[in-house]
C-alpha positions in Angstrom: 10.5 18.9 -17.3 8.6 19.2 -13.8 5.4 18.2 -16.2 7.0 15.6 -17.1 8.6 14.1 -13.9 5.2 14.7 -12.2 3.6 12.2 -15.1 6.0 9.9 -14.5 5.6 10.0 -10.8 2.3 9.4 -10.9 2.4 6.4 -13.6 5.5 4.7 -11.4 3.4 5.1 -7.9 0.2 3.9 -9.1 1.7 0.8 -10.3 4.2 0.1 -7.7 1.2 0.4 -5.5 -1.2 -1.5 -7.3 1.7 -4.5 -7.2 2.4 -3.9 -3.8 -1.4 -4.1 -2.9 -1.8 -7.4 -5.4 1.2 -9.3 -3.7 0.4 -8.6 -0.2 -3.1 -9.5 -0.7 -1.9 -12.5 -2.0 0.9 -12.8 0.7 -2.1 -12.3 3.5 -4.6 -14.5 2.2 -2.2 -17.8 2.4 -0.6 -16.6 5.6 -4.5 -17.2 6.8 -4.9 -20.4 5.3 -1.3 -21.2 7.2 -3.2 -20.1 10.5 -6.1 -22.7 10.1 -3.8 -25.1 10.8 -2.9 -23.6 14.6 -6.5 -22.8 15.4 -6.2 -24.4 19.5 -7.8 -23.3 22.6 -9.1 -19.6 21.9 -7.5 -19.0 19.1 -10.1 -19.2 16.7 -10.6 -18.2 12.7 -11.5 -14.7 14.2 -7.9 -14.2 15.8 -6.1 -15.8 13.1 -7.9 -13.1 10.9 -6.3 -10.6 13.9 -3.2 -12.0 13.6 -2.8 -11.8 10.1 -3.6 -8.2 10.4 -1.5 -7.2 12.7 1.4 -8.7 10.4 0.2 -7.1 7.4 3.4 -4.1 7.9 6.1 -7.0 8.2 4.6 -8.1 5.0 4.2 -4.6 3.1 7.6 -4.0 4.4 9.0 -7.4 2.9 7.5 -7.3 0.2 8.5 -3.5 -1.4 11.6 -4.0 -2.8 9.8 -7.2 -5.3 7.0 -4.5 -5.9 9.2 -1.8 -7.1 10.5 -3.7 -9.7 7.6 -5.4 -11.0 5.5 -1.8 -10.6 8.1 -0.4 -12.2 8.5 -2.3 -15.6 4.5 -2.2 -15.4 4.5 1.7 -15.3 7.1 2.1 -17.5 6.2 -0.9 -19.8 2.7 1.6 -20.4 4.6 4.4 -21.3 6.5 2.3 -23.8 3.5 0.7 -25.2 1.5 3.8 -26.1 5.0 5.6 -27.5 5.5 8.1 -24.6 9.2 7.0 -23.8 10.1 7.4 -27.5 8.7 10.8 -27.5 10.2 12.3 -24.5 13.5 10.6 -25.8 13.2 12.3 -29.4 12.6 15.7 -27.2 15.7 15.4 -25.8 15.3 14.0 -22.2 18.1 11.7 -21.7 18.2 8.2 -20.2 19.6 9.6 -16.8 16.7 11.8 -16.7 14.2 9.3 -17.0 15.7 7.0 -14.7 16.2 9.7 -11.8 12.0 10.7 -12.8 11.7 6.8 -12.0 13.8 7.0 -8.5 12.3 9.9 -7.6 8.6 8.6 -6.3 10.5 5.2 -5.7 11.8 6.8 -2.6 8.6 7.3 -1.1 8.1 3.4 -0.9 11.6 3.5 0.3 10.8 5.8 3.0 7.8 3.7 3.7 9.4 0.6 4.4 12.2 2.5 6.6 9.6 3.8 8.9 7.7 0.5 8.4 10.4 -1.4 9.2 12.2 1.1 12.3 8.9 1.6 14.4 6.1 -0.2 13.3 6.8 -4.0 12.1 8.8 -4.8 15.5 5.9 -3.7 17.6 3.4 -4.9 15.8 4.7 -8.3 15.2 5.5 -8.5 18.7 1.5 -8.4 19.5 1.0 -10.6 17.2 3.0 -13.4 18.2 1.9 -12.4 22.0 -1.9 -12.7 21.2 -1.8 -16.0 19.2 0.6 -17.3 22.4 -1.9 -16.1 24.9 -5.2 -17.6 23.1 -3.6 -21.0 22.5 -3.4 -21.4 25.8 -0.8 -19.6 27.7 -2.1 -20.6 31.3 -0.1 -24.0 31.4 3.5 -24.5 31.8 5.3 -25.1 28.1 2.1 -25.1 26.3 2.8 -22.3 23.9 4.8 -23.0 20.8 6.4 -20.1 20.4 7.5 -19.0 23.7 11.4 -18.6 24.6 13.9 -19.7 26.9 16.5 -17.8 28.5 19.5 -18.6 30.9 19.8 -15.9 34.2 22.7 -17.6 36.2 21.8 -21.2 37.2 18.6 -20.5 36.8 16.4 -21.1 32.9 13.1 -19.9 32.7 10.5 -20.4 29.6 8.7 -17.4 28.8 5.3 -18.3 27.1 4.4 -14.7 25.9 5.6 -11.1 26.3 3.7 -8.1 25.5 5.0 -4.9 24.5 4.2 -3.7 27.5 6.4 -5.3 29.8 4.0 -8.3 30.7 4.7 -11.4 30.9 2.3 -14.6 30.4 3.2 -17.9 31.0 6.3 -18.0 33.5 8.3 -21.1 33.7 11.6 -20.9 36.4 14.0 -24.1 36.9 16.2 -23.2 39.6 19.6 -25.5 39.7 23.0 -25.5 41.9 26.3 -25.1 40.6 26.4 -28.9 40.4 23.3 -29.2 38.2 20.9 -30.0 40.5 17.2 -29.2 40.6 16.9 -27.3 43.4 13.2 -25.6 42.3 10.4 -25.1 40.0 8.0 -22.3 39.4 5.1 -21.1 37.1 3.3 -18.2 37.5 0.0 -17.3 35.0 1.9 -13.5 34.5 4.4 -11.3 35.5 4.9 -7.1 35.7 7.8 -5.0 35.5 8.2 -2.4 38.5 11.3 0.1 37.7 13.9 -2.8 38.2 12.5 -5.5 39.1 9.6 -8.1 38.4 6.6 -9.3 40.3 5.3 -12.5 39.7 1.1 -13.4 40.0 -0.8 -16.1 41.0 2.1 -18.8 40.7 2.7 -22.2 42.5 6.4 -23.4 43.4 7.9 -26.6 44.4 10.8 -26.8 46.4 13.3 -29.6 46.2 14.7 -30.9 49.7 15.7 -33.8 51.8 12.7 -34.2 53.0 11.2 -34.5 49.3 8.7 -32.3 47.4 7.0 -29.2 48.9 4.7 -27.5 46.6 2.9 -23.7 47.9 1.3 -21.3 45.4 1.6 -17.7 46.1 -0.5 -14.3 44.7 2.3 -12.1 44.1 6.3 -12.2 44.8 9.7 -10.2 44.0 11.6 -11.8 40.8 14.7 -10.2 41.1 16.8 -10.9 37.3 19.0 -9.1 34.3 16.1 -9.5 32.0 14.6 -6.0 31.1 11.7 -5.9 29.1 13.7 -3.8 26.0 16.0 -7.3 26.3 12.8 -9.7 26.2 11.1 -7.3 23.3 14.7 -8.5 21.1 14.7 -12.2 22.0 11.0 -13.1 21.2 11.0 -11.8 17.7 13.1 -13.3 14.9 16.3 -10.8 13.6 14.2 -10.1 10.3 11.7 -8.6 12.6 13.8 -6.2 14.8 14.5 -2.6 14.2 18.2 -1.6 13.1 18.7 0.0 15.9 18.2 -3.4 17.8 20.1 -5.2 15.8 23.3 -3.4 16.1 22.6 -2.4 20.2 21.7 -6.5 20.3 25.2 -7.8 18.0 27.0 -5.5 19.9 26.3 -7.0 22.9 27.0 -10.5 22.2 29.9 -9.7 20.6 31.2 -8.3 23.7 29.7 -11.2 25.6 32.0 -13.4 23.2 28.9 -15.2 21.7 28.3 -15.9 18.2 26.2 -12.8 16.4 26.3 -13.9 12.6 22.4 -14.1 12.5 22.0 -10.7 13.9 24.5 -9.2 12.5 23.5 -10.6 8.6 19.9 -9.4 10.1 21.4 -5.9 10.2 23.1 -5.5 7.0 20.1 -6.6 5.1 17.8 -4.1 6.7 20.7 -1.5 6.3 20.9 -2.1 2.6 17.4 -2.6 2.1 17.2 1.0 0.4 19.9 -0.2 -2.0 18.5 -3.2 -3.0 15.0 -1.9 -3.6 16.8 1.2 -5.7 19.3 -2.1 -7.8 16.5 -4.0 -8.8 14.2 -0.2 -10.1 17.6 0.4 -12.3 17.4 -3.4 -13.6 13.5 -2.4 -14.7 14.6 0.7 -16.3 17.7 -0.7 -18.5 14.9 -3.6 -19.2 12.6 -1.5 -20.6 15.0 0.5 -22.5 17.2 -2.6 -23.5 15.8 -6.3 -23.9 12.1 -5.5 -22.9 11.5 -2.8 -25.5 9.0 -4.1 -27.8 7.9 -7.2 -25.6 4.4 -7.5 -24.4 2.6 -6.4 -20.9 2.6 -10.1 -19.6 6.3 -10.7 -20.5 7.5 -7.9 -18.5 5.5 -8.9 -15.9 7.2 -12.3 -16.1 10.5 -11.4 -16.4 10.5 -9.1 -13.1 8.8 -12.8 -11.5 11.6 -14.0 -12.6 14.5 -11.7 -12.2 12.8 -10.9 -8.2 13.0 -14.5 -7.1 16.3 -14.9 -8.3 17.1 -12.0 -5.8 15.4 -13.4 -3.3 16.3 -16.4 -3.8 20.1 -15.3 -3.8 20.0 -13.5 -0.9 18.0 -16.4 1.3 21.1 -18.9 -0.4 24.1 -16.5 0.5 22.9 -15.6 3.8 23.0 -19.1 5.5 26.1 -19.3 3.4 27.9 -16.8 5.4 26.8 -18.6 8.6 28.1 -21.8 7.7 31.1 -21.0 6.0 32.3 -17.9 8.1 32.6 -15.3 5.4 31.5 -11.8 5.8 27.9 -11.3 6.0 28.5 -8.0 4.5 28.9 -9.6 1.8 26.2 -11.9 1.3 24.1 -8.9 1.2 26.4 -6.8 -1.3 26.7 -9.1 -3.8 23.4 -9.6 -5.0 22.7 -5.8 -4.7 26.0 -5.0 -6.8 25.8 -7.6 -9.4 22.0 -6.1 -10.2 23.3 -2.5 -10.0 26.3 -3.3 -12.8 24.0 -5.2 -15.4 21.3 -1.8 -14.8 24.0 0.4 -15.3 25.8 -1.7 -18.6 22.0 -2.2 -20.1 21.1 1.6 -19.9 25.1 2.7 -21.3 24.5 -0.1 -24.1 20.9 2.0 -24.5 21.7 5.1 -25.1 
């Protein structure tokens, strides 16, 4: 039987990888041709190409669960053709057997995409969205695109791009009284983190008085604030890109704070369940190729996993706004997907054997 599960190991990873490698390929190629379209300032074909490389773990992480099942009706789906399954089934080994041989390897890709997705994808996206900010031209006040804003008090700032690091590029301040009034306005090429505090470079300021507008620039000043550069690392990437640790710290928070947390908290639960899911749609390959897939050819299978992966998807990306709008849990926008493929895998392999 260790023979045996080794075989099937190796037949289930080299397809699930071969997928994985096909769709991400495919996934990276029209993220570039996306990126022609932003080409500005520095940014040229060069750091697009950059860009899309430092993305390529968010994709390989996205993208696993799709590839499991398509690798998997591949691998298995060659076993079937040359007669293997229906040997090692007239030798005995039972259905459960061959689908735990199946999970088996599957939970090295699940592995993968839980270390991909914990420690890798959130920092690495992070530079990526930093670097394209800073080469499209982060030296002007609300040039970049895909800066943030935040709220500190009565004063809002505009962030342009934050690094990893704890740098800052691209620092907008608007400095109002408890009225509503413009009281100043800064921006400052960068800004450092020192222990608890931030230091702000080569900025200019202007100060509004009775008198009218007085502008200075400056080389370096104290910015005292709450922001912490674990707290900017959370806002400048979307929920699907944060670590579930930093979801749940980050929902917490606003929960507390009394502020809505839907997004982060559906964020969490489908990065928490990601495991699930990926393991759902490997039992709906298995009872495929053991139930309605059994004497069907190569390209069929391959077409039916299309299929039955984008109605996932597609499920998921329809329930999850669902929750948000309509208030219900968003528990169980993720769940429901993930069961209803579990029971029909579990009913086609009891109808099987």
């Amino acid at each position: 039987m260790r023979k045996l599960n080794n075989y099937i190991a190796r037949t289930v990873i080299g397809a699930v990888g071969m997928v994985l490698l096909v769709i991400v390929s495919l996934d990276a190629i029209a993220a570039l041709v996306d990126q022609l379209g932003e080409l500005k300032g520095d940014y040229d074909f060069l750091q697009a190409l950059i860009y899309v490389g430092f993305t390529l773990p968010g994709r390989i992480y996205e993208n696993i669960p799709f590839s499991a099942l398509v690798g998997c009706l591949v691998g298995l789906g060659i076993l079937a053709g040359s007669s293997e399954l229906v040997v090692m089934r007239a030798a005995g080994v039972s259905l459960a057997q061959i689908t735990w041989a199946v999970m088996k390897p599957v939970l090295l890709f699940i592995a993968l995409s839980i270390g991909l997705g914990e420690y890798v994808t959130p920092l690495t996206d992070q530079i990526a969205e930093s670097r394209r900010a800073i080469a499209q031209g982060d030296k002007n006040a609300l040039e970049s695109r895909h800066g943030l804003w935040n709220r500190d008090g009565n004063e809002f700032m505009h962030i342009n791009a934050v690094l990893p690091n704890g740098r800052l590029y691209g620092v907008t301040r608007y400095r109002f009284d408890d009225e509503g009034k413009l009281l100043a306005a800064s921006f400052a090429d960068t800004a450092m983190f020192r222990k608890d505090y931030w230091v702000e470079e080569d900025g200019r300021e202007s100060v509004i008085t009775d008198k009218g507008i007085e502008t200075h620039t400056y080389h370096s000043r104290r910015w005292d604030t709450s922001l912490s550069p674990s707290l900017l690392n959370v806002l400048v990437l979307e929920p699907d890109a944060l670590s579930i640790q930093n979801l749940y710290s980050y929902s917490s928070y606003l929960e507390q704070q009394g502020i809505e947390n839907n997004q982060y908290e559906l964020a969490f639960w489908k990065k928490l369940l990601q495991p699930l899911a990926t393991a759902s749609l490997v039992l709906i390959a298995v009872s495929f190729i053991f139930g309605p897939l059994r004497e069907v050819t190569m390209g069929y299978r391959i077409f039916t996993g299309v299929i039955v992966g984008i109605v996932f998807r597609m499920s998921q990306d329809l329930l999850g706004p669902s929750s948000l709008v309509f208030g219900f849990s968003p528990l169980l926008a993720v769940l429901v997907p993930l069961l209803v493929c579990a029971v029909i895998g579990v009913y086609l392999l009891r109808k099987a054997n």
